[in-house]
C-alpha positions as CSV (number, residue, x, y, z in Angstrom):
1,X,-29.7,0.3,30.3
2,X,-28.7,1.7,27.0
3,X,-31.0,2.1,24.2
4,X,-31.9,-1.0,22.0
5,X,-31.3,-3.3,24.8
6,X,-35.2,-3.5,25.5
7,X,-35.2,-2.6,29.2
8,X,-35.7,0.4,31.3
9,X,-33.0,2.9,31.9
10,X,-32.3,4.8,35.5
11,X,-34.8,7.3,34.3
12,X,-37.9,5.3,34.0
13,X,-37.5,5.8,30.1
14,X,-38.3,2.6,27.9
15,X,-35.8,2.2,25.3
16,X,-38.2,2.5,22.7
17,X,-38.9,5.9,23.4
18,X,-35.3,6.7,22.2
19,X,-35.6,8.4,18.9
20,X,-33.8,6.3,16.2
21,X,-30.5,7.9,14.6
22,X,-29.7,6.8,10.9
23,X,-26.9,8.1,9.7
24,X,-26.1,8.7,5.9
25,X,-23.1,7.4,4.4
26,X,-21.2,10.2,2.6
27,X,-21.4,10.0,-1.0
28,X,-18.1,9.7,-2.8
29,X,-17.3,11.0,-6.2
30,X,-16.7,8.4,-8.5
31,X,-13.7,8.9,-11.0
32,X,-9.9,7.4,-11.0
33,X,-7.5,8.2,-8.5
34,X,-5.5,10.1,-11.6
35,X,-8.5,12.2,-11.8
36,X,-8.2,13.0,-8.4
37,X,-4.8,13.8,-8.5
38,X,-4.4,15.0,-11.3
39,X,-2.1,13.3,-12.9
40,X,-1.3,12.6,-16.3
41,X,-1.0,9.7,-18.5
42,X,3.0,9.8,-18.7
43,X,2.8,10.7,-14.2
44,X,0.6,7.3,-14.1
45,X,3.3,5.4,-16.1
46,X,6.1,6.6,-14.2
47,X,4.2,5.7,-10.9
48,X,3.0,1.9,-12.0
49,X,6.6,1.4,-13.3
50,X,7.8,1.9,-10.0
51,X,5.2,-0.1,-8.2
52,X,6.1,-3.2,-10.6
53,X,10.2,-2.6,-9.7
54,X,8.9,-2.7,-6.1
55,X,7.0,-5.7,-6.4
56,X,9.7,-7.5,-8.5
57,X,12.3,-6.5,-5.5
58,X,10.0,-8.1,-3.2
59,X,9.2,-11.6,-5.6
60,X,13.0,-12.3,-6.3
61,X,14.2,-11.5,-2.5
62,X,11.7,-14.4,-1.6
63,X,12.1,-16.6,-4.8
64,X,16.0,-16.4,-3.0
65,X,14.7,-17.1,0.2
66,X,16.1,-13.5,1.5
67,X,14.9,-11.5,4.4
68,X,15.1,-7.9,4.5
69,X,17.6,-7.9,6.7
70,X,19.6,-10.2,4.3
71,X,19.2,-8.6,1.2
72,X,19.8,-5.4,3.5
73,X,23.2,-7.0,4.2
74,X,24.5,-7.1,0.1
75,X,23.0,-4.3,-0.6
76,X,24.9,-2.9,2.3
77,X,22.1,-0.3,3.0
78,X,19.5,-0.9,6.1
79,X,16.2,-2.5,6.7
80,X,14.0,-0.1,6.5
81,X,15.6,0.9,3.0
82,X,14.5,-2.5,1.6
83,X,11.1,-2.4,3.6
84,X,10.3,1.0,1.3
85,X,12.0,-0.1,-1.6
86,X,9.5,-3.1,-1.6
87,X,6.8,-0.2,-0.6
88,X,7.8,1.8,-3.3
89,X,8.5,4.7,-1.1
90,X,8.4,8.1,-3.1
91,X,11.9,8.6,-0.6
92,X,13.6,6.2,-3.1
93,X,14.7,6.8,-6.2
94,X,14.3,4.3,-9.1
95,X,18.0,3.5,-9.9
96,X,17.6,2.1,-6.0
97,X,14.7,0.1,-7.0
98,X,16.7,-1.4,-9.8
99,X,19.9,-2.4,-7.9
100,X,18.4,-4.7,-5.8
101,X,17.1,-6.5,-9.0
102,X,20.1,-6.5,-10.7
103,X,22.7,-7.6,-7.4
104,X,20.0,-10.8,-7.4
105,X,21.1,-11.8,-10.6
106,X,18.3,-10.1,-12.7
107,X,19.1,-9.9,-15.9
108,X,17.4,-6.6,-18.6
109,X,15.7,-8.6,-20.9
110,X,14.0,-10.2,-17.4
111,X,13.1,-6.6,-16.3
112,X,11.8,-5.6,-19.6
113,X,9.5,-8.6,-19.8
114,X,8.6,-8.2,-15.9
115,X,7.8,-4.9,-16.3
């Protein structure tokens, strides 16, 4: 049987006489993932200014009741493009983040306020 099961094993061996195995969690520094990285205050900007073009891309495709493969279709570019622009891919730029917004009828004082 295998240990912690309470019965004997193929070797006579009660499962009690298995030596108990903690193991530690790791210990993890604490501090901000800019820290980590890094980066600075005008990097972390940038970064979360992208994120909230990404999320806005996402929110107004569904607020027009778009898939993907829909917005994919005006934007005349693929899937997968719109799957990273909604990721916020580092692989696309942030003029492609903003098309999307603007082909849906997004207007700049919107974006500024979104942002």
């Amino acid at each position: 049987t295998r240990p912690g099961t309470g019965g004997s094993s193929q070797y006579g061996w009660r499962d009690s006489s298995w030596p108990a195995i903690r193991y530690a969690r790791p210990r993890l520094a604490s501090g901000s993932v800019q820290d980590f990285l890094g980066l600075s205050d005008a990097d972390m900007e940038f970064i979360e200014t992208r994120r909230a073009l990404a999320r806005q891309v996402r929110a107004l495709r569904q607020e027009r009741g778009l898939t993907q493969t829909a917005l994919a279709a005006r934007l005349k570019t693929s899937p997968a493009r719109v799957a990273r622009m909604e990721a916020a891919d580092a692989t696309v730029s942030t003029d492609l983040l903003l098309q999307p917004l603007f082909r849906l009828g997004m207007k700049r004082g919107q974006l500024a306020k979104a942002l």
